[in-house]
Each structure stands twice: as structure tokens, then as C-alpha cells.
C-alpha positions as CSV (number, residue, x, y, z in Angstrom):
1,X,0.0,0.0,0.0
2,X,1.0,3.8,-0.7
3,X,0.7,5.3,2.4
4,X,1.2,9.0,2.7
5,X,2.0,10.3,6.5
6,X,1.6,13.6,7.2
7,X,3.0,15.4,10.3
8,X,3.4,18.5,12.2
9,X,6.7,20.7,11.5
10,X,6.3,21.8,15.3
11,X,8.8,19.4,16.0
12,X,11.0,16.7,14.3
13,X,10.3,13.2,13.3
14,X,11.2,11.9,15.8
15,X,11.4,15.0,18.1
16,X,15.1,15.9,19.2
17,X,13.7,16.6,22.6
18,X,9.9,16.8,23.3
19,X,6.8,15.5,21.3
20,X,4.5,13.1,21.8
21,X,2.4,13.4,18.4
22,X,5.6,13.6,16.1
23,X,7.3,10.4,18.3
24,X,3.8,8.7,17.3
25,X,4.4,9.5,13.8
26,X,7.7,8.0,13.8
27,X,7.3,5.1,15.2
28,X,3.9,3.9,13.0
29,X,5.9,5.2,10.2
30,X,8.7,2.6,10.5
31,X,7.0,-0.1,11.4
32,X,4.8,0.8,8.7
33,X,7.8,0.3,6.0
34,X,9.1,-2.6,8.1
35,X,5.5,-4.0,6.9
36,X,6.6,-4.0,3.7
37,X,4.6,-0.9,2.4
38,X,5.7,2.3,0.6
39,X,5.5,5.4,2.8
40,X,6.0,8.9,2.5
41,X,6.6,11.2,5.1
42,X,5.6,15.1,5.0
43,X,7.6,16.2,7.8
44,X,10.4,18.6,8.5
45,X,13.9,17.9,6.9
46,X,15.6,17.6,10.6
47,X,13.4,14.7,10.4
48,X,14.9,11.0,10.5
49,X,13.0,8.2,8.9
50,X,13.2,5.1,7.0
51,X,10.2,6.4,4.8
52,X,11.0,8.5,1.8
53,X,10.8,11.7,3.6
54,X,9.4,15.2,1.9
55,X,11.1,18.0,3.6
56,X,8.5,20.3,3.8
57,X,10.6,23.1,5.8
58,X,13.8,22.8,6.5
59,X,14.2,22.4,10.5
60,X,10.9,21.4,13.3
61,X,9.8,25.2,13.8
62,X,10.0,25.1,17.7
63,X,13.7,24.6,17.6
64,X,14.1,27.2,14.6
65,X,13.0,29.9,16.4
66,X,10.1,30.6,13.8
67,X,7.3,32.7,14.8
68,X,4.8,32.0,12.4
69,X,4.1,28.5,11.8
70,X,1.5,28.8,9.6
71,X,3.0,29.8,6.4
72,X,5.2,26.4,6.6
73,X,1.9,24.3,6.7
74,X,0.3,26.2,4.0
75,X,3.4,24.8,2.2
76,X,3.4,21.3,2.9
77,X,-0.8,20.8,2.8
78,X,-0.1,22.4,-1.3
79,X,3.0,19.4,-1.9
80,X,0.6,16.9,-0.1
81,X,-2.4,18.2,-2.5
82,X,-0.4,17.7,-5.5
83,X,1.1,14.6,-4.5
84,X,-2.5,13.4,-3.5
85,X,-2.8,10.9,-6.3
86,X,0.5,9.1,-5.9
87,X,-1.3,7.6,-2.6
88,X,-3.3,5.2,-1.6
89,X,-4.8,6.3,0.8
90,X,-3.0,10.0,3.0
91,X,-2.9,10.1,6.9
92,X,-3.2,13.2,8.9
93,X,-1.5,14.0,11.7
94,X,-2.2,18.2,11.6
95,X,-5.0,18.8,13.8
96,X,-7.7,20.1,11.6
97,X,-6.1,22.7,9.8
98,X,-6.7,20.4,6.8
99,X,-10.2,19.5,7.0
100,X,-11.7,22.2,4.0
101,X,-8.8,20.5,1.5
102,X,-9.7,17.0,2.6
103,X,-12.9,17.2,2.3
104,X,-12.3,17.9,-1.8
105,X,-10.2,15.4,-1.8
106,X,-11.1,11.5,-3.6
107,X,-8.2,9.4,-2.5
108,X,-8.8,8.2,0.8
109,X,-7.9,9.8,3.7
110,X,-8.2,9.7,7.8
111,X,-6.8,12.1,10.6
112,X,-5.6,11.3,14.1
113,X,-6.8,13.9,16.3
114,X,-3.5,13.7,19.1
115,X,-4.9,16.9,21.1
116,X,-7.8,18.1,23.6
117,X,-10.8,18.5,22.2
118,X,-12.9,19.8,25.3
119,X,-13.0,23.1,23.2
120,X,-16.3,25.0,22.8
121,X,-15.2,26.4,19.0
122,X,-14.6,22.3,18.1
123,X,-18.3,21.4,18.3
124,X,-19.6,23.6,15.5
125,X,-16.3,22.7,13.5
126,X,-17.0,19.2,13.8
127,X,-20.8,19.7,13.0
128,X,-19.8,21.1,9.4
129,X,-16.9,18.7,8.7
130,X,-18.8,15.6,10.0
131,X,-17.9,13.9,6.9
132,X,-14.2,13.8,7.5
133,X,-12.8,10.2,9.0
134,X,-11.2,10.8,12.1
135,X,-9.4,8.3,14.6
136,X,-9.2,9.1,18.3
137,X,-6.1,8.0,20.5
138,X,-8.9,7.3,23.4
139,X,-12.3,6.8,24.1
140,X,-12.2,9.5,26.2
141,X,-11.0,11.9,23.5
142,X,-14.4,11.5,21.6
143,X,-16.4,12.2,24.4
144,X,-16.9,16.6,23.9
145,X,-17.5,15.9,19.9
146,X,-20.0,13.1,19.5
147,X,-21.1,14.2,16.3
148,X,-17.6,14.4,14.5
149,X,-17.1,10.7,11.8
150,X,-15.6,8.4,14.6
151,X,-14.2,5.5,12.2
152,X,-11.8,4.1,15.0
153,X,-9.7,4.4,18.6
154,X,-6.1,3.3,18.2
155,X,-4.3,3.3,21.3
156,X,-0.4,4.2,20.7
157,X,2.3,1.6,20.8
158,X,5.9,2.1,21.0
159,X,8.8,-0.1,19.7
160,X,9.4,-3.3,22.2
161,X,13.3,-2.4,22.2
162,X,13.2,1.1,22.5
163,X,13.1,0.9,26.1
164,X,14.7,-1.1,28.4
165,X,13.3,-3.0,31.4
166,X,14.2,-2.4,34.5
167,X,13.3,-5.2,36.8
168,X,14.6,-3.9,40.1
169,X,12.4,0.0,41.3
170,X,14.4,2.9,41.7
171,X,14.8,5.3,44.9
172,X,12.7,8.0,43.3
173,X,9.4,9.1,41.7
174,X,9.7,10.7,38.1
175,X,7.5,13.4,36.3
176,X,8.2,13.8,33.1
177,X,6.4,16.4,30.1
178,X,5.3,20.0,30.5
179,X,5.4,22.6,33.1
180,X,2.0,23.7,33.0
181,X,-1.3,24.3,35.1
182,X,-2.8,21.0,33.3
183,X,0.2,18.7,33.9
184,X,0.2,19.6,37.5
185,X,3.7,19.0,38.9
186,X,2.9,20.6,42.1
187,X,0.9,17.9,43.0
188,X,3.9,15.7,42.3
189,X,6.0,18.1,44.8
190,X,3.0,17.4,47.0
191,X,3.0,13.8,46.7
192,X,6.5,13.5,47.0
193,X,6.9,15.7,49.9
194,X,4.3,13.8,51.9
195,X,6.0,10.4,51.0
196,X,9.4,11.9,51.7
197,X,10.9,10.1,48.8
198,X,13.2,12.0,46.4
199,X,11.3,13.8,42.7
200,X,13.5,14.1,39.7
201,X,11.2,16.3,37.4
202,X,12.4,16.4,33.6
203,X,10.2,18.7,31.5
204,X,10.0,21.5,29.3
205,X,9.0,24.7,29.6
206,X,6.8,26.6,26.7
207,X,6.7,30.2,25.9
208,X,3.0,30.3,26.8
209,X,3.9,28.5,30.3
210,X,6.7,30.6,31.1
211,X,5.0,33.5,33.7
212,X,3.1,30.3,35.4
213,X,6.4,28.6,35.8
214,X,7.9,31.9,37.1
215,X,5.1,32.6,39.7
216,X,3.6,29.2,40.7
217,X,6.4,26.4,40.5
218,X,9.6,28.0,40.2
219,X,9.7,28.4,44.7
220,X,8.3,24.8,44.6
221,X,12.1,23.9,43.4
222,X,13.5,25.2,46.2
223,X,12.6,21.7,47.9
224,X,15.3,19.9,48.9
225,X,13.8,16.6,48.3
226,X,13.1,18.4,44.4
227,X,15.1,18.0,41.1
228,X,14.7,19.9,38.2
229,X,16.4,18.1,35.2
230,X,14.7,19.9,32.7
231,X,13.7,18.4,29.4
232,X,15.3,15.5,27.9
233,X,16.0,13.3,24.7
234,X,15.0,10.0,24.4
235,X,18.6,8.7,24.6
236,X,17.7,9.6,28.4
237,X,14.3,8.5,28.8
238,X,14.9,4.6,29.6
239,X,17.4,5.3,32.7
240,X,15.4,8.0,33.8
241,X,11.9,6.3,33.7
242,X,13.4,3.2,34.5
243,X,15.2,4.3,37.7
244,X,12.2,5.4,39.0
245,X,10.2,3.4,41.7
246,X,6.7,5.3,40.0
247,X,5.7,7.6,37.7
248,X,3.4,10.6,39.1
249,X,1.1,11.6,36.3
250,X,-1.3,14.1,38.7
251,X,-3.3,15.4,35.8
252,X,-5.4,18.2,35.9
253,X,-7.3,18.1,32.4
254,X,-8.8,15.1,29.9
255,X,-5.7,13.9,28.8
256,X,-6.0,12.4,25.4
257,X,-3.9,9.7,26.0
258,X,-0.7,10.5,28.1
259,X,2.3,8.9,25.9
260,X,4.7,9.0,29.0
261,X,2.6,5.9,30.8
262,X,3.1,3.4,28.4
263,X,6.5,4.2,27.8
264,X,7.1,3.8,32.0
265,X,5.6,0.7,31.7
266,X,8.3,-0.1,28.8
267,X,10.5,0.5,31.4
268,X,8.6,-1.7,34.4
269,X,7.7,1.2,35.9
270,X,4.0,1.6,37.5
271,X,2.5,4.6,37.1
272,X,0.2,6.5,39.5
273,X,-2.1,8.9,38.1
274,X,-4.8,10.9,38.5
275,X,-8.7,10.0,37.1
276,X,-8.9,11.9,33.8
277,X,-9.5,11.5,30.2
278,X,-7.9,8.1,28.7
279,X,-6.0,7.2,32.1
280,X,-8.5,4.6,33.3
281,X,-7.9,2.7,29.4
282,X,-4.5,2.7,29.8
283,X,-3.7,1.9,33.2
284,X,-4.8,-1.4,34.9
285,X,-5.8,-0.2,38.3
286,X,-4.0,-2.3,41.2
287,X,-1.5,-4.1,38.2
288,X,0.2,-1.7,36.7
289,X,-0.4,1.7,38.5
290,X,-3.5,3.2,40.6
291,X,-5.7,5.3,39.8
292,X,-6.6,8.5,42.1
293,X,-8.9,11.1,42.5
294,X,-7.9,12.8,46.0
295,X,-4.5,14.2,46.8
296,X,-4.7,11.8,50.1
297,X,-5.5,8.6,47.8
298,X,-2.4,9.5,45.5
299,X,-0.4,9.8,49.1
300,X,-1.5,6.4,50.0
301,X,-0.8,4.8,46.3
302,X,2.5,6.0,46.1
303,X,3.4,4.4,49.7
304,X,2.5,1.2,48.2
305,X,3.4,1.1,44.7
306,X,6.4,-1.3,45.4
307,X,3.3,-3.7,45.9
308,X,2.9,-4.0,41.7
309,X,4.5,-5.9,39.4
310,X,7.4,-4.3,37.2
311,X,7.6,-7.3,35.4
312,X,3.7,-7.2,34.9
313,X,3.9,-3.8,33.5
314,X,6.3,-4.4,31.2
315,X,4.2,-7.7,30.2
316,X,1.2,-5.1,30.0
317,X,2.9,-2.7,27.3
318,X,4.2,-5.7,25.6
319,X,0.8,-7.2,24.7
320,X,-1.3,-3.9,24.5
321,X,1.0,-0.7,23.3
322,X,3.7,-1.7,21.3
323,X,3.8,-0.6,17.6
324,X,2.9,-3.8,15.7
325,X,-0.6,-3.6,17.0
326,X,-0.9,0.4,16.5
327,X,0.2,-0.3,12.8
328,X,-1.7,-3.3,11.8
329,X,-5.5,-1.1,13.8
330,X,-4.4,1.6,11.3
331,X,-3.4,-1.0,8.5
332,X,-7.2,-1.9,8.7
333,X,-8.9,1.7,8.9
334,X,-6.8,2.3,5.7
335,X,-8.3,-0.4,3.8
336,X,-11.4,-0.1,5.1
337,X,-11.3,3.7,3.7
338,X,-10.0,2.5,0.3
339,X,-12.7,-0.1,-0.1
340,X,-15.1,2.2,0.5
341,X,-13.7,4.9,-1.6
342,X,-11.7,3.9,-4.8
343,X,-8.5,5.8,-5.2
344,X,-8.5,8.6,-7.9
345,X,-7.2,12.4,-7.7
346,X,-8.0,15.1,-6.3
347,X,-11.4,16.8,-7.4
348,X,-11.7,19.5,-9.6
349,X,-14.2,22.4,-8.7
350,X,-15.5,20.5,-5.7
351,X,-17.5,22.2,-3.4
């Protein structure tokens, strides 16, 4: 099958540092090609890939410095429009920014949807363009837009050797992904505080987080039982997931899937979260993490996570999130869409 892959240029493919939507997209487009079929990858020429990549701006825009990231998009959604007929079938990966040109298109076509969606502006968006195919990374994520064309969930997977396992807990609990009133690291510094076990924090820091960083978490750091790594690659991932006796994921917000659990349990490490979004269909309460919806319940979880399995969690991610199954669930929306709706080019004058 020709198979057309279409990512953000926010960030490389894979990222350099953090990403969770463009380390998806790298991984299904591998395994894809390690499938046997012929891909193409729209994606930013920092990118690195074993698909024939189209470098549709020259460096991921976040590290470039760029301030407009719309004009580079424009760019790539024309190449992709061109291109459309040398596809089978063409998988978004751009939020909706594509929907009006997708909807004139006649080769068959689907788009993940990798953000929130708890947005009031989405609901009359999804209303009009209810005849685009979308997938959902949860079930959860469907929940605000009922109306928009559900064709399937696919959970993501990750490569079974990108992380290792490590069988024996670590001294300390990790957080790992954003500084930002959703993510809510300050109930990590809570949790940790109370338990009086160490917190290694590795995360980024956005433009648009910066003053809540500054005012809110910044004197949090001051703890002594507190580090702040900052962000890190994924070269770094495995020892610092792995070393850790739990992952906090204290969440504030639906998440829409929460990438950094499965790859913990890559690593053996359980995971205790808090009740939002797609948590409860990725984490098996009492095996491989707990689920929470008090500060004093997270407390009491993270006391008695060397209870779990680490071999069990890694068994878990083995059999439910690794990138085999993600690519053969999207192997079989893409045929579905192409026998429903025989490849051609784009349309001419449609409205």
C-alpha cells in the first residue's frame, strides 16, 4: 500500500527533545515500511525516517526559532495536495487545519486527532466537517465531539526495544512532560513531599507557560527533596523512567492519551495517576499503576506502589501498546477507507 504520513513541523520526526504526536508518527511510520509498504513522510527535513521523507521546511519550527508556523503548513498541505494521487490512501497528523482541502479530496484519507478537544469552538467545527474520517487515541477523547465521523480508537504503541526494562524500582518518583497548570507538577511536589521520597522532574518549559512557571512552581524547586532536570531526549528516557520506583502523572485536564505511561511501563515502571481522560484505558488499576482522585489517595498509592509488578507492566505494554498492534489497527482503517472509496485524484471544482 502507498501510504502517505503527514506530520506537524512543530517538531521533528522523531522530536530531538519533546513531542508526543511527532514520536507517534515516527514510530507507525517505521514499522509501517518494516511491513513492507511504501510510505512517505511530510515532515520537517531535521526529520529522520526510513520512509521516503518530503522535507516540507527545512528544520521542526520550535527549535528554529520561527514565529509564524502557519505559512510552513500552507506549504506542505499544497505538496501533499499535488502529491495526493500518488497515494493510496494519505494520513493526517495536523489537527484540523486540513479538513476544508480534505474534504475535496477523492483518494482516501483519515486524521488522528493527538490533542484536547474539550474546546467550545470544536463542536460547530466538527458539525460542518462531520464527513471527514477521524481516529481518536482514546475513548475519552471522543467524548466533547459526539457528532464528528468516529471510524476508529487506536491506542499508541511504542517499539518493544526502544526501552529497556528495568526489573529492580528505583529510589525516586519521576515526572516527566510539561510545566503547565494541566500537567500539574505541584501535586507531584505534594506527593512526594508527603511520602518523603526523592522527585527528579524532567520537562519543558513553553513560551505560553513561562509566567506560570515563574510565579507558581519556580519556589516549589526550592525543595530539597526536588530536582529539576529539565527536558530530555530520548537517549535519556529509559534510565530516567526506569530508575524510577513510579511515575506521578497528577493530571489536571482530559488527557488524550498520556504517551509518557506506556513508555514507564516499557520500562517496568508503574505509574500513579490521577482520574482523567484516557487514564483509566490505559492503566490497569491495582496491576500496573493506581488510579486516584484525591490528593490523600495519590499519598497512599504512592506508599504502596512497590506492591505492583514491574515485570507485569512491562508484560502489559508488551501485549497492549507496542507498535505492531498500533500499525496493523491503522493498516485496517486504511483499507477499510480505500474499499469504501476507490482511489482517484484530487477533485476538480468540488464544493
Amino acid at each position: 500500500m502507498k501510504i502517505a504520513q503527514v506530520a506537524p513541523l512543530t517538531e521533528a520526526v522523531p522530536p530531538h527533545l519533546y513531542g508526543g504526536t511527532e514520536r507517534v508518527v515516527a514510530f507507525l511510520t517505521d514499522e509501517l515500511v518494516r511491513c513492507g509498504h511504501d510510505v512517505t513522510l511530510f515532515a520537517s527535513g531535521d526529520s529522520r525516517t526510513s520512509a521516503h521523507l518530503v522535507a516540507s521546511w527545512p528544520r521542526a519550527l520550535r527549535l528554529d526559532g520561527a514565529c509564524d508556523g502557519l505559512s510552513p503548513h500552507i506549504l506542505m498541505l499544497e505538496e501533499v495536495l499535488h502529491r495526493a494521487s500518488d497515494f493510496d490512501v494519505i494520513h493526517f497528523h495536523i489537527a484540523q487545519f486540513h479538513f476544508p482541502s480534505a474534504r475535496r479530496l477523492a483518494v482516501p484519507h483519515v486524521t488522528t486527532l493527538h490533542g484536547r478537544l474539550d474546546i467550545a469552538q470544536f463542536a460547530p467545527l466538527y458539525r460542518e466537517f462531520n464527513d471527514i474520517p477521524v481516529v481518536s487515541i482514546s475513548d475519552a477523547q471522543r467524548d466533547p465531539i459526539p457528532e464528528a465521523r468516529w471510524v476508529a480508537t487506536v491506542h499508541h504503541g511504542l517499539p518493544e526495544n526502544l526501552l529497556a526494562f528495568h526489573p529492580e524500582p528505583g529510589r525516586y518518583l519521576a515526572f516527566i512532560g510539561r510545566i503547565s497548570p494541566e500537567k500539574r507538577v505541584d501535586r507531584a511536589i505534594e506527593i512526594a513531599t508527603a511520602c518523603g521520597v526523592p522527585l527528579k522532574i524532567a520537562a519543558k518549559v513553553d513560551p505560553a507557560d513561562r509566567t506560570y512557571f515563574e510565579n507558581e512552581i519556580r519556589h516549589l524547586l526550592d525543595n530539597p527533596l526536588v530536582e529539576f532536570i529539565g527536558e530530555i531526549g530520548e537517549s535519556q528516557k529509559a534510565a530516567f523512567l526506569g530508575g524510577a520506583s513510579a511515575l506521578l502523572f497528577p493530571i489536571d485536564w482530559p488527557e488524550p492519551f498520556g504517551l509518557v505511561m506506556i513508555e514507564a511501563l516499557a520500562c517496568g515502571t508503574p505509574v500513579v495517576a490521577f482520574r482523567g481522560g484516557s487514564v483509566v484505558e490505559v492503566i490497569d488499576e491495582g496491576v500496573t499503576g493506581f488510579v486516584v482522585d484525591r490528593m490523600a489517595d495519590a499519598i497512599e498509592a504512592t506508599r504502596n506502589v512497590q506492591r505492583l509488578s514491574r515485570q507485569q507492566c512491562r508484560a502489559t505494554f508488551e501485549r497492549r501498546f507496542n507498535v505492531t498492534r498500533m500499525a496493523a489497527d491503522y493498516v485496517a482503517v486504511y483499507e477499510r477507507l480505500v474499499a469504501e472509496r476507490p482511489h482517484s485524484a484530487l477533485l476538480s471544482g468540488a464544493a
